[in-house]
Residue, then its C-alpha position, 0 to 999 in steps of 0.5 A: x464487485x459490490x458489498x458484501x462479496x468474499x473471495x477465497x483464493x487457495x491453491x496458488x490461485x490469484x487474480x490478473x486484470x487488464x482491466x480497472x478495478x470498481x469495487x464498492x463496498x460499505x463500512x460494516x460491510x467490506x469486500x473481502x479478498x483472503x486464502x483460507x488455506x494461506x496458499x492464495x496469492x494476490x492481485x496485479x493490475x495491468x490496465x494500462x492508464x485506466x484508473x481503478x476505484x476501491x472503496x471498503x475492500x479488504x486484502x488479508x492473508x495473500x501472497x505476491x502474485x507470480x505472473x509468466x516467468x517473474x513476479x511482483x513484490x506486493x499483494x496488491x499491485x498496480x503497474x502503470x495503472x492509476x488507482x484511488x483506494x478509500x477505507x482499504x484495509x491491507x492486513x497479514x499478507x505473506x510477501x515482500x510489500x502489502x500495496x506496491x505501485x508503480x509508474x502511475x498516479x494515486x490516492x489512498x485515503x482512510x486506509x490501514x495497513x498492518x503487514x507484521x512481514x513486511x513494507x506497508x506501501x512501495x512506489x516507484x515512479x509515481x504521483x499520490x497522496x496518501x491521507x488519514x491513514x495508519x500503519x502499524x506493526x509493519x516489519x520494514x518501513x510503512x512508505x517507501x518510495x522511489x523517483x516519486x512526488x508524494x504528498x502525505x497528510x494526518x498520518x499514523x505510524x507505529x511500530x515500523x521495523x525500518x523507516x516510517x518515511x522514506x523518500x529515495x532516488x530523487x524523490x519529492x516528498x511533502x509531509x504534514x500532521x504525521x506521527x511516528x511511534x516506536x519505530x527504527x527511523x522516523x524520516x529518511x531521505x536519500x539520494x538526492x530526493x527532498x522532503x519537506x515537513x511541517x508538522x510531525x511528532x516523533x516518540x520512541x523513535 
């Protein structure tokens, strides 16, 4: 897809690709994924090891996409598919998570998540590094992960529900220049996992 796209997704629809994703959009020109009647599910990606690439897109106003006789927890997800996002933007998503990732590998650069509901990003299994990003007004925690290894760098965080940072299930999280504002809990690791940190500030928290 390129700029300036905008899909409406209503009645129940969504969207399931066994394909990457190449999706290009400009800064003051986004693609632009929402449901106008707020019945649209979302997006799962199912492309087995090809890496997709999304770059100014937004995700606003969907739901969990229910797939065969189950379903999966994120507006957006990406199953054992690896993914780069830039300047994403993932806002007011009615479901459980707005990205949720896992088995792969990833980088989310730039990008805002603002998910009143819920988590901001979920990972199981995964490798990623997540930069320059902001999380705000999130109803649970901004990123959680599981049995992942995780760098995380000039990140914004603020008003987090439950946790800003969550490393669990063996994880191993590397954090530097983070900020945590007005949240429940500012770091928790569990589980065995690990998290190393230099560089945070913590207020309100």
């Amino acid at each position: 897809l390129q700029m300036g796209t905008t899909i409406d997704i209503k009645n129940g629809g969504k969207i399931i690709s066994h394909g990457p994703l190449k999706f290009e959009g400009r800064k003051n020109n986004p693609i632009i994924f929402s449901s106008s009647d707020k019945k649209g599910q979302g997006i799962l990606v199912l492309a087995e090891g090809e890496r997709s690439d999304l770059n100014n897109v937004d995700f606003n106003n969907l739901s969990n996409p229910s797939h065969g006789s189950g379903s999966v927890t994120g507006a957006v997800t990406f199953y054992e598919s690896p993914v780069d996002l830039w300047n994403v933007s993932v806002t007011c998503n009615r479901c459980e998570d707005a990205l949720n990732i896992v088995r792969t590998n990833f980088k989310i650069i730039n990008c805002n998540i603002s998910q009143k509901q819920s988590e901001a990003i979920d990972g199981y299994f995964v490798t990623g590094l997540i930069k320059g990003c902001k999380f705000e007004n999130l109803g649970n925690d901004a990123i959680d992960v599981s049995g992942s290894d995780l760098t995380i760098t000039e990140v914004f965080i603020d008003h987090a529900g439950d946790k800003g940072l969550s490393a669990g299930e063996d994880s191993r999280m590397t954090v530097s220049n983070v900020e945590i504002h007005n949240s429940e809990i500012a770091v928790a690791g569990k589980d065995l996992s690990t998290v190393n940190i230099n560089g945070m500030k913590i207020e309100s928290t």
